[in-house]
Backbone as JSON Lines, residues from 0, in Angstrom:
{"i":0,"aa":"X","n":[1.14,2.31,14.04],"ca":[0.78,3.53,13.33],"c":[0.53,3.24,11.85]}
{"i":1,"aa":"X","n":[-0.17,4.13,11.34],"ca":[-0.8,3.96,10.2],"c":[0.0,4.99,8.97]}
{"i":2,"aa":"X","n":[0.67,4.75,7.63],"ca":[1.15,5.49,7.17],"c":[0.68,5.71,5.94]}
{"i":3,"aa":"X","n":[0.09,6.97,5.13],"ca":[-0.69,6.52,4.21],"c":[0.22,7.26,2.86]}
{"i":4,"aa":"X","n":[0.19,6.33,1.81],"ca":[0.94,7.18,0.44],"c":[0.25,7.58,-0.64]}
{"i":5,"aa":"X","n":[0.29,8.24,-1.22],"ca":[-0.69,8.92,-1.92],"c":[-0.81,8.26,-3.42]}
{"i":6,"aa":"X","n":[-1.6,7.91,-3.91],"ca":[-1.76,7.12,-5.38],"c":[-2.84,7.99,-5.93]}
{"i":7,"aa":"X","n":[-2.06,8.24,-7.1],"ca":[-3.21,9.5,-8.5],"c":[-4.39,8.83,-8.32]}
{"i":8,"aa":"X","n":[-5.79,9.49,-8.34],"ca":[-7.09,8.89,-8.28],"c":[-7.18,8.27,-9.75]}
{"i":9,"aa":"X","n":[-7.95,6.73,-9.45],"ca":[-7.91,5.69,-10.48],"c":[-6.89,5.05,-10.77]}
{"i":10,"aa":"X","n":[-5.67,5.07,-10.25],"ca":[-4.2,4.91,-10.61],"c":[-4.16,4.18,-8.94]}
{"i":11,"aa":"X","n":[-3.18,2.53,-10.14],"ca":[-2.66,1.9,-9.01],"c":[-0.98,2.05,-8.6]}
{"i":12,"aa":"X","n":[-0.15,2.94,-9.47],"ca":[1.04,3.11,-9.02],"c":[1.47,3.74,-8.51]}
{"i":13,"aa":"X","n":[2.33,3.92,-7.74],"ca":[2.67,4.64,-6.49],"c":[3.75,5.87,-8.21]}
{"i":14,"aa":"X","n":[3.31,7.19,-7.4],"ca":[4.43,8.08,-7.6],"c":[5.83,7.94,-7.39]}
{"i":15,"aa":"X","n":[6.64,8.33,-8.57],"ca":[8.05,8.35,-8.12],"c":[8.14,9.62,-6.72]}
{"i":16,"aa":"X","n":[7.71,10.41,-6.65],"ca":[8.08,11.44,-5.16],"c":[7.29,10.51,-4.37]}
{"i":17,"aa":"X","n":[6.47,9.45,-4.43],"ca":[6.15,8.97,-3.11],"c":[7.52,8.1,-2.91]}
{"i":18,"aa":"X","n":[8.43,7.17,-3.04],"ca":[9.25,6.27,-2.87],"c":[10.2,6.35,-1.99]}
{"i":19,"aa":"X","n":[10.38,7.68,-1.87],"ca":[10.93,7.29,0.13],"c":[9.77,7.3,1.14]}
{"i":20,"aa":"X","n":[8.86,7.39,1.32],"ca":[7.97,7.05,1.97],"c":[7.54,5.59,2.06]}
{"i":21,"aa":"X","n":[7.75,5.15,1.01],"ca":[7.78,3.52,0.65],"c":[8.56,2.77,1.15]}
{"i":22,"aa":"X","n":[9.32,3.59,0.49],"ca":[10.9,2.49,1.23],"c":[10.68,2.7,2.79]}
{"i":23,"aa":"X","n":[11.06,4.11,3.47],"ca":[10.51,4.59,4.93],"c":[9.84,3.37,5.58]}
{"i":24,"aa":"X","n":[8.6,2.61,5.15],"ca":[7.58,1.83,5.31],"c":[8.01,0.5,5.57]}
{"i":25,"aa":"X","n":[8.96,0.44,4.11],"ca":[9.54,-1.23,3.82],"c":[10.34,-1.36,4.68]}
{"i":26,"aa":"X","n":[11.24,-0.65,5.28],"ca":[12.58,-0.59,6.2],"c":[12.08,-1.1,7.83]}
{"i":27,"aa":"X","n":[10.61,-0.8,7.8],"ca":[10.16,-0.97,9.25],"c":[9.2,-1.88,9.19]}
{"i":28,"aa":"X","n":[8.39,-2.23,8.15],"ca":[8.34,-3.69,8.44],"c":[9.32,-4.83,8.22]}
{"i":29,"aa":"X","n":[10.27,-4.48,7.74],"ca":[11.52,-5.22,7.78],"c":[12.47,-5.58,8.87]}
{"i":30,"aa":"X","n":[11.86,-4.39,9.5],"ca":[12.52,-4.5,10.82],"c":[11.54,-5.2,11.82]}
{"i":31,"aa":"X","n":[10.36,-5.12,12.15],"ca":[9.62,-6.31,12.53],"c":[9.66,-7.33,12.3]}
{"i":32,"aa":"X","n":[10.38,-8.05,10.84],"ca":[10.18,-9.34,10.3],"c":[11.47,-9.85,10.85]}
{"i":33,"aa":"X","n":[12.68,-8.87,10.93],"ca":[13.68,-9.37,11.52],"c":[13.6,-9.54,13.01]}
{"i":34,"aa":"X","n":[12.59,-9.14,13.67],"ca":[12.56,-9.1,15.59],"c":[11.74,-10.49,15.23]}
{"i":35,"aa":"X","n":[10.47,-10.8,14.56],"ca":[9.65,-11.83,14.64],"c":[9.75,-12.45,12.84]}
{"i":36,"aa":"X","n":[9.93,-13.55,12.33],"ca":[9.96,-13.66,11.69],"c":[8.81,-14.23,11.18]}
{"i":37,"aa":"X","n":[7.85,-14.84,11.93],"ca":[6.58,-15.16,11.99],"c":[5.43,-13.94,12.22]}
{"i":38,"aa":"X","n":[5.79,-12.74,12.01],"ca":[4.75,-11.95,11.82],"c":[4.3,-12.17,10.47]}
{"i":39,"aa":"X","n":[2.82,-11.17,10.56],"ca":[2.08,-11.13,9.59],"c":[1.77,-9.77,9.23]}
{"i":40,"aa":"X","n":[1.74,-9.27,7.75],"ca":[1.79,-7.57,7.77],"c":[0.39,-8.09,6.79]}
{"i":41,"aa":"X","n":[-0.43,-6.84,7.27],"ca":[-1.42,-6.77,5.95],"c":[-1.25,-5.66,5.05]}
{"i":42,"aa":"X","n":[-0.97,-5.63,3.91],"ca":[-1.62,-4.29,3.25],"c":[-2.1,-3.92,2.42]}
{"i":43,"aa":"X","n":[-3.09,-2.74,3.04],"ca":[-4.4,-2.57,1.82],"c":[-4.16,-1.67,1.14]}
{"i":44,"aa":"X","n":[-5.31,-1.84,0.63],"ca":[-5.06,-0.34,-0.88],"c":[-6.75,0.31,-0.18]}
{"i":45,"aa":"X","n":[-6.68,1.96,-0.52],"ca":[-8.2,2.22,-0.25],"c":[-8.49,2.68,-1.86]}
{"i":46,"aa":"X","n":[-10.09,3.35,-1.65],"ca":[-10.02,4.08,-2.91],"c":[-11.46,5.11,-2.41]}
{"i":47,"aa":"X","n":[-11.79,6.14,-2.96],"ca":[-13.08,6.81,-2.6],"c":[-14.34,6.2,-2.87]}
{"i":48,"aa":"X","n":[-15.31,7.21,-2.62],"ca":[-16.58,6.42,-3.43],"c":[-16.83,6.64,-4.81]}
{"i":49,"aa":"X","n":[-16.45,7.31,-5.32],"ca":[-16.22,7.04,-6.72],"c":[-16.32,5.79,-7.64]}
{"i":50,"aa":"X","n":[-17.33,5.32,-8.29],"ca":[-16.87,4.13,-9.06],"c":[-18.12,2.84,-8.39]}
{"i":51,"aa":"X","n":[-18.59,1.96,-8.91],"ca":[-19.18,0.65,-8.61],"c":[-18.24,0.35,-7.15]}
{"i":52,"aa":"X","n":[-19.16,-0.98,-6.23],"ca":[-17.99,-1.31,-5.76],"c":[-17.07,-2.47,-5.96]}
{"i":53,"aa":"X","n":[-17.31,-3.38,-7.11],"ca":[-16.59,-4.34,-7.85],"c":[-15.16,-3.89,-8.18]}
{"i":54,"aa":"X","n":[-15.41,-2.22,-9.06],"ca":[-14.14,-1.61,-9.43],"c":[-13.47,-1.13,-8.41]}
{"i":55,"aa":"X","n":[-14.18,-0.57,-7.04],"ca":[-13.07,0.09,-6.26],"c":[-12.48,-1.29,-5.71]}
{"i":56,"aa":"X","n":[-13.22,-2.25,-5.49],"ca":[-12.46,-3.35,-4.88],"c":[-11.14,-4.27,-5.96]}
{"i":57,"aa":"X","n":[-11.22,-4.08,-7.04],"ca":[-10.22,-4.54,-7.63],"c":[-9.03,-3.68,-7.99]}
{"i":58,"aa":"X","n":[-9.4,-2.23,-8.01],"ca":[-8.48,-1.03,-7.64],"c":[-7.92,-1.05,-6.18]}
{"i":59,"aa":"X","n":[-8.6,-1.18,-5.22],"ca":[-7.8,-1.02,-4.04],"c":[-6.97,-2.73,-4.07]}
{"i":60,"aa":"X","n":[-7.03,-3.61,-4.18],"ca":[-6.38,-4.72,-4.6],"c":[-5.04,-4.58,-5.29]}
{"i":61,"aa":"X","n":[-5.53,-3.88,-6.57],"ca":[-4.27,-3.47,-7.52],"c":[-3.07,-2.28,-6.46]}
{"i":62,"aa":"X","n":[-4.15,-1.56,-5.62],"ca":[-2.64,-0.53,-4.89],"c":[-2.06,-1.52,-3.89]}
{"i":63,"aa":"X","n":[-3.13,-2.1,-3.51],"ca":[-1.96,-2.89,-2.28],"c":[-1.06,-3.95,-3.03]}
{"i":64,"aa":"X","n":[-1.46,-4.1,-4.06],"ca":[-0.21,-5.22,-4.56],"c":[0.76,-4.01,-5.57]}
{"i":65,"aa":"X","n":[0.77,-3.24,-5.51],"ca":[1.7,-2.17,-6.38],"c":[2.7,-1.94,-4.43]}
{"i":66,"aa":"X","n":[1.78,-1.57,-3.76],"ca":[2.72,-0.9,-2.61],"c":[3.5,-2.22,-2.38]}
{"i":67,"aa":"X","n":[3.34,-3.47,-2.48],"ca":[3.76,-4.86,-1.7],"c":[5.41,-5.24,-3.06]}
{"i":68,"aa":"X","n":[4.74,-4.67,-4.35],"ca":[5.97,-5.11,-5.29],"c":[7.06,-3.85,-4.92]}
């Protein structure tokens, strides 16, 4: 399943009211990593069409490494 958290448009940091949803997230791929420790998680960042696509691609980059820290 797919869980999505909400990030201010143009903004790569997650909201403080998103962070149990985060954690929610972290707890269960954590719990996969503990059944397989050789899994692999991907995660992305999206962004609208809004913007070049150089910038949305280094914006959606920046959320998935904000959701991953």
């Amino acid at each position: 399943p797919v869980d999505r958290t909400e990030i201010a448009f143009g903004s790569a940091e997650v909201a403080p009211s998103q962070y149990g949803k985060v954690k929610n997230i972290a707890d269960a791929l954590n719990a996969v990593l503990r059944r397989n420790r050789r899994a692999q998680i991907l995660i992305e960042g999206h962004t609208d069409a809004v913007g070049s696509a150089a910038s949305n691609q280094v914006l959606s980059e920046r959320r998935a490494e904000s959701l991953k820290r």
